[in-house]
C-alpha positions in Angstrom: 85.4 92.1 67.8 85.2 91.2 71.9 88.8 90.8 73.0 89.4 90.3 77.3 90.0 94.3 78.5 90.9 94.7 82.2 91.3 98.1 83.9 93.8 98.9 86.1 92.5 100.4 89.9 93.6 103.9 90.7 93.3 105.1 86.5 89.4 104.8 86.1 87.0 108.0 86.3 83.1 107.7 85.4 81.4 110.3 83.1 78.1 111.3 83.3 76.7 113.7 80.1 74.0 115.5 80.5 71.0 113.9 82.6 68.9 116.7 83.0 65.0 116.5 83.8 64.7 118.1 80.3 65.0 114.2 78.9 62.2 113.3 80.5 60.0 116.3 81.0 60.2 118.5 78.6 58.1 117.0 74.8 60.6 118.5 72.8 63.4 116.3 74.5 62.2 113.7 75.8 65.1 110.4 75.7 63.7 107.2 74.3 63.6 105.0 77.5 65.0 107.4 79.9 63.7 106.0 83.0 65.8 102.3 82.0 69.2 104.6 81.1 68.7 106.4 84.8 68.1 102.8 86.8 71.8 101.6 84.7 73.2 105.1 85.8 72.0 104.5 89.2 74.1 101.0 89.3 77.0 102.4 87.5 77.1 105.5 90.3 76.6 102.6 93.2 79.7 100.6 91.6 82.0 103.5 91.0 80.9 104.8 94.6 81.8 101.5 95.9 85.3 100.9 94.3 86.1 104.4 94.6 86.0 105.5 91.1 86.2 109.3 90.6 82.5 110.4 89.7 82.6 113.5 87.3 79.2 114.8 85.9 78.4 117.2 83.8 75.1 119.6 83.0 74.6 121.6 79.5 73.0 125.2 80.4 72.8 127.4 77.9 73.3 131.5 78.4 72.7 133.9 75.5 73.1 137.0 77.6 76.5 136.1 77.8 77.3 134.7 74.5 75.8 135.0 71.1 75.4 132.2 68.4 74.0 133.2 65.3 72.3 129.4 64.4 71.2 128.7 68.0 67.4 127.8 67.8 65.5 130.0 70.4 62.0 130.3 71.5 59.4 132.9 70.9 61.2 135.4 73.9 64.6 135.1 72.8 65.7 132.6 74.7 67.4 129.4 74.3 65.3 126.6 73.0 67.2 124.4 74.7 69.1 124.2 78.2 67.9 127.2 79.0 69.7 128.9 82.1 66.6 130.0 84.0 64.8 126.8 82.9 64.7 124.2 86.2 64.4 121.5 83.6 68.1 122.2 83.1 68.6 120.5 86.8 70.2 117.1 87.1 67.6 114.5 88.0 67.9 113.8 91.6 68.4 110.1 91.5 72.2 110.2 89.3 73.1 114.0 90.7 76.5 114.2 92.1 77.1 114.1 96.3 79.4 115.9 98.2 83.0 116.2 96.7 82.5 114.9 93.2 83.4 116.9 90.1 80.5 118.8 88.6 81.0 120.9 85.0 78.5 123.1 83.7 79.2 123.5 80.4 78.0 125.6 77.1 79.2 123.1 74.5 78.2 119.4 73.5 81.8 118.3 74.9 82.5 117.5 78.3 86.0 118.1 77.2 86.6 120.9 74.8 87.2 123.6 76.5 88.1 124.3 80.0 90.3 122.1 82.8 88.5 118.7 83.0 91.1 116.3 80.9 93.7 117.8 82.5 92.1 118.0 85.9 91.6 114.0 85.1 95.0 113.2 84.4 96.9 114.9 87.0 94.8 112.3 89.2 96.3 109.2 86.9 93.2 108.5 85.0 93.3 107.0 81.2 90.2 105.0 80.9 87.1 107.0 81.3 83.7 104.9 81.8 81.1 107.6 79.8 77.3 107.5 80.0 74.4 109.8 79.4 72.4 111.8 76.6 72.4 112.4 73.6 74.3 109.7 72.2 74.5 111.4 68.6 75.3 114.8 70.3 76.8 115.3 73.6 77.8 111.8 74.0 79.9 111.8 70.9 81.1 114.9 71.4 82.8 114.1 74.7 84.2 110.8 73.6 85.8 112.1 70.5 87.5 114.6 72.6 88.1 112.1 75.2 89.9 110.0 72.7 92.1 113.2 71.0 93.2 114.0 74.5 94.7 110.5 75.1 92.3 108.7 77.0 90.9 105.2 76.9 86.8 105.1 76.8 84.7 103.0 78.1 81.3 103.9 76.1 78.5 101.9 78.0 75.7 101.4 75.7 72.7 100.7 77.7 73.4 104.0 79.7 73.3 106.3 76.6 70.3 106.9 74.9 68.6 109.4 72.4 65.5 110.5 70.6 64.8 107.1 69.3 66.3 103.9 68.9 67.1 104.4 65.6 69.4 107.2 66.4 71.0 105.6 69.6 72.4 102.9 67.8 73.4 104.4 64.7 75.6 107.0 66.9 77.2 104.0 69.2 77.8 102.0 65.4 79.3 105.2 64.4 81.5 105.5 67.8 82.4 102.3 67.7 84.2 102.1 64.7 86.3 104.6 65.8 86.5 104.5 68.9 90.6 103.5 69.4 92.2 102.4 72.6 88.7 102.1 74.2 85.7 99.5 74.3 82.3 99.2 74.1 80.1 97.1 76.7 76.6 97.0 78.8 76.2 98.3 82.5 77.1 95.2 83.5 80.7 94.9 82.3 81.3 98.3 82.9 80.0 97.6 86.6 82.3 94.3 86.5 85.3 96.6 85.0 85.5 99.2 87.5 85.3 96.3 90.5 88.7 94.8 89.0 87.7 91.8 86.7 88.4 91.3 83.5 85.5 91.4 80.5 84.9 90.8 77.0 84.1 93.9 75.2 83.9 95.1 71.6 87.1 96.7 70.6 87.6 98.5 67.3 89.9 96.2 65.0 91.4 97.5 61.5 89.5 100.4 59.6 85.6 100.9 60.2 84.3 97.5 60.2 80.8 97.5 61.5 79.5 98.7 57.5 76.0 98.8 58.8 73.0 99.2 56.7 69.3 100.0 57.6 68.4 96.5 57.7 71.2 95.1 59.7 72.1 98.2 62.2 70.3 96.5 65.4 71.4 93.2 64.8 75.0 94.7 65.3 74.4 97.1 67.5 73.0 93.9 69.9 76.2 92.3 69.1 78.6 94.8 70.4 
């Protein structure tokens, strides 16, 4: 259900998963509706920028010199299928890349959070609500927020700047987030913009135990809803 959420100034950091040039130029990757996902990234940077939101990004690079994993798909020379490390496509696309002094994680796991010093980085800076966005939503995106949410932080999931392979698999994986997603909310670039400049908004908020029971006929209708 939407319930009034308000965000305190000072305990807000912005997330951003994952938005290589892979998701747009590579077939095997390529985001369903990239190029609207990057334009609501762009405004949620511009807000945060604006109200002096901590900006932390992060890039998913695969290196299999360095580490093996047996079930890892690779290509023909040995190589990751994927994220590649000497693949450019692995770059962040120039119009969402972090500027000068924001956080930047290069990471070798779906999470954003996982492994290594970024939740704890995050709250010895006061932050518990964290605003996340990027690619994939079914992946990477879930992924972080899961682990967001285990270490003790409040998420923000912002639907309209996530995406995936197809519709069908974007709004399945916010459905599936949703219902689970405790102490946080889910809302549109808009409120998430409205958010982190101090008002107060209407977002959904998980109530009782998994209530969006959604079907194949009736998963978009709720997914519009949230």
């Amino acid at each position: 259900m939407k319930t009034p959420v308000s965000i305190k100034r000072g305990t807000v950091a912005a997330v951003f998963v994952d938005l290589q040039e892979e998701h747009r130029q590579d077939k095997r990757y390529l985001v369903e509706g990239f190029a609207d996902i990057l334009a609501n990234v762009q405004r949620l940077q511009a807000t945060a920028r604006a109200n002096e939101v901590l900006l932390y990004h992060s890039a998913y690079i695969v290196d299999l010199t360095r580490e093996a994993r047996r079930f890892h798909p690779v290509d023909a020379n040995g190589r990751s299928a994927f994220s590649d490390k000497d693949d450019p496509l692995t770059a962040i696309c120039p119009e969402v890349a972090p500027v000068d002094g924001e956080m930047m994680l290069v990471k070798t796991e779906a999470s954003a959070f996982g492994a290594g010093p970024a939740a704890g980085r995050l709250r010895a800076k006061g932050i518990e609500w964290l605003v996340v966005a990027g690619v994939w939503t079914e992946a990477c995106i879930d992924a972080t927020v899961r682990d967001a949410v285990s270490s003790g932080f409040s998420v923000l999931l912002v639907k309209d700047a996530c995406g995936s392979g197809s519709a069908a698999m974007h709004q399945t994986a916010i459905l599936n987030l949703a219902n689970r997603l405790y102490g946080g909310a889910v809302t549109t670039t808009d409120g998430a913009c409205r958010l982190m400049a101090g008002e107060t908004v209407d977002a959904w908020q998980v109530v009782g135990s998994v209530p969006l029971r959604f079907t194949y006929e009736n998963a978009a209708r709720l997914y519009d809803e949230l």
